[in-house]
N, C-alpha and C positions, 0 to 999 in steps of 0.2 A: 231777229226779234230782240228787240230794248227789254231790261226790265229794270225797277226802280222800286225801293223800298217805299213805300205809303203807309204804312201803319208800322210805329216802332214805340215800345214802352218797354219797363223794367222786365214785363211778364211775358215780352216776344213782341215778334214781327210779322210784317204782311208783305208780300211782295207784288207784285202789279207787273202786266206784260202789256206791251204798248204794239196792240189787234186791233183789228177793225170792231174785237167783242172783247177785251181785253177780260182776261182771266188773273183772278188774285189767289192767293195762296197764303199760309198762315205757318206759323213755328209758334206753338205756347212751352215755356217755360215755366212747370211744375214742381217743387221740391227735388229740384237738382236732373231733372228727367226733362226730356222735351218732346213732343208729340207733334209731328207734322201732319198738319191739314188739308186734303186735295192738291197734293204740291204741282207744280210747274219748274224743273228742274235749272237749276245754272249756275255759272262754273263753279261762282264761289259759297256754293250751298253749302257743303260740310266745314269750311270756315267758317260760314256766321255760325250753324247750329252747334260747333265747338264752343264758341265762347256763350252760347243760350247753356249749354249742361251736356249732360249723355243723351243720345238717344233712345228713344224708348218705343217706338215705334208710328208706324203711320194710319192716318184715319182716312175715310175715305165718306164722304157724307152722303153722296149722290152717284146712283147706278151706271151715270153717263158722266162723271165727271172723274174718270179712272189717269187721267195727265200721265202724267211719269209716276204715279204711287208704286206700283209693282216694281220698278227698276231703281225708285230710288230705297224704298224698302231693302231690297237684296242688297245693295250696294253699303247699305249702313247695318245690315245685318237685323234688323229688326221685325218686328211680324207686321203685315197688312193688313187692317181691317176694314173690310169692302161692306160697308150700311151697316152695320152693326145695329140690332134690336136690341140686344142687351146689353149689359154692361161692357165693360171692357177691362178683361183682369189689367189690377194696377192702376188703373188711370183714376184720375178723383172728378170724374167727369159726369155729367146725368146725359142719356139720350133722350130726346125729345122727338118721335115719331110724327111726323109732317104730312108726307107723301106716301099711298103706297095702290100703284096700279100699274096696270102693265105699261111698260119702260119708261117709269119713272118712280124711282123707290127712294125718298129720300128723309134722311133725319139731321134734327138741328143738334150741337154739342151745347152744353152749361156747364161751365164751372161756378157754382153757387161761393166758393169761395173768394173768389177773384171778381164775381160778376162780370164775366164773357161769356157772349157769346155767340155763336161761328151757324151760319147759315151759307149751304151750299148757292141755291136758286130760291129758295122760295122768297127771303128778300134780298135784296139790292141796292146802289144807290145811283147805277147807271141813267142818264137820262130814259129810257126807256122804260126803266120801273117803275118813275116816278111821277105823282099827279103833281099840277103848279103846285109850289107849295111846299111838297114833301120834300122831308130829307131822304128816308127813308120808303121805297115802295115794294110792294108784292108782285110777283112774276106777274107776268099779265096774263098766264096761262090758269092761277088761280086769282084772279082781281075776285072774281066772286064769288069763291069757295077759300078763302084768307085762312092761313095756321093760324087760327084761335088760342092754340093752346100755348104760342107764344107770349100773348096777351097779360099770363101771372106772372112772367120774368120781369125784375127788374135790372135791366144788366146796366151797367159802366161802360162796356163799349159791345159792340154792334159788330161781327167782323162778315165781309159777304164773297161769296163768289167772284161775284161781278161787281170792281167797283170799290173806292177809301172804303173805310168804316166811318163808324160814329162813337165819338167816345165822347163821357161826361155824363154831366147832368140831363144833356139834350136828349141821351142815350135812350134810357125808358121810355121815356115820351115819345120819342120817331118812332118806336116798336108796338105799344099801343095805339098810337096814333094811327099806322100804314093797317094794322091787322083788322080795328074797329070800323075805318073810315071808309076800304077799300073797295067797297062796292059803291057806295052814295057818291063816290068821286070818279067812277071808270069814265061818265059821257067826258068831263074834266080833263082823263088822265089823256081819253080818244083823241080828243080834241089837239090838245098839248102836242100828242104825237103828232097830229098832223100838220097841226102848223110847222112844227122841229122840220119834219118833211121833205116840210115845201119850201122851206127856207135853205135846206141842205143841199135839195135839187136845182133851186135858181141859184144858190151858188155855184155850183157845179157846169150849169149850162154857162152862168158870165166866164168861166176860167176856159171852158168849149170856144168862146167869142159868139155863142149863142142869144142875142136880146128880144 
C-alpha cells in the first residue's frame, strides 16, 4: 500500500493511501500538541508528527473508521478517543454531532480558531460523493438527510476521510454548498455516477480485448 501526503500547511498534514477506496488521515498541530485523526499507520509516522510537536493524542470520528487508532495511540503513549460526544480534555476543539444510529455513530471535529475542519464520511471529495460540479459532496448514504449543522461553519479548509481536502476561500462555500444542495442534486449526483460506471466498465472490457 503507497501513501502520499495530500494536504500539508503550517497547522498539519493529511496523508492519503492509494486503495481502490483510498482512506486519508490527518495530524493537526495545536499550541505545541498534535492530535491525530482516524490515522492509517506508516513507517515514517512518528518522524513527521515529531517535527508537527508532542503528541497528545488520537481522535477517532467514525465508529467503523477505527484504522490503526488503537495501536498507533499505545505506541505514542497517548489516550484514544473513539466518537467522542463531549469534549475532549485539552483539545481546543468543538464536536459537531453528525450521525448517530445503529452502526454508524459519527461526529465532525472544528477548531474555530484555525478554522478546520475534519469530516470522517459524511463529506468527501471522492468522485463518488460528488454531484457534477461539486467540490465537495455528502456520503450518498445521507444525500437526503445532509449534516445541516455543518452548514454555520465557516472553515478555511475542509479535511475528509475519503479524498484531498479543500482549503481557502472555496472552503465554506463547497461546505454550504454540498450540505444545502444535496438533495435537489442526487437525480445529478445518480446520473454522474453512472455514466463514471459505464465508462470505467468499457474501459475495463477494452483492456479484457472485449469490443
Amino acid at each position: 500500500m503507497e501513501v502520499r501526503v495530500c494536504d500539508e500547511w503550517p497547522g498539519g498534514l493529511g496523508w492519503i493511501t492509494d486503495e481502490r477506496i483510498p482512506r486519508t488521515s490527518h495530524a493537526l498541530a495545536v499550541g505545541g500538541g498534535v492530535w491525530l485523526v482516524d490515522p492509517v499507520d506508516t513507517p515514517d509516522l512518528d518522524e513527521r508528527i515529531s517535527r508537527l510537536g508532542e503528541p497528545r493524542g488520537v481522535i477517532q470520528l467514525l465508529d467503523r473508521h477505527e484504522r490503526d487508532s488503537p495501536a498507533i495511540a499505545r505506541r505514542l503513549g497517548v489516550p484514544h478517543h473513539e466518537v467522542p460526544l463531549r469534549s475532549i480534555p485539552g483539545a481546543p476543539f468543538e464536536l459537531v454531532p453528525l450521525v448517530r444510529m445503529p452502526g454508524w455513530r459519527e461526529v465532525a471535529l472544528w477548531h474555530p480558531e484555525g478554522r478546520v475542519l475534519v469530516c470522517a464520511d459524511a463529506l468527501g471529495t471522492l468522485p463518488y460523493f460528488r454531484a457534477p460540479g461539486e467540490l465537495l459532496g455528502v456520503h450518498p448514504f445521507l444525500r437526503l438527510l445532509p449534516p445541516r449543522a455543518l452548514a454555520r461553519l465557516s472553515p478555511l479548509r475542509v479535511l475528509v476521510g475519503h479524498g484531498e481536502g479543500v482549503h481557502g476561500d472555496a472552503a465554506a462555500v463547497a461546505v454550504r454548498d454540498a450540505v444545502t444542495a444535496s438533495r435537489r442534486r442526487t437525480p445529478a449526483w445518480a446520473l454522474g455516477l453512472g455514466i463514471e460506471a459505464a465508462g470505467a466498465l468499457a474501459g475495463r472490457l477494452r483492456r479484457l480485448g472485449v469490443r
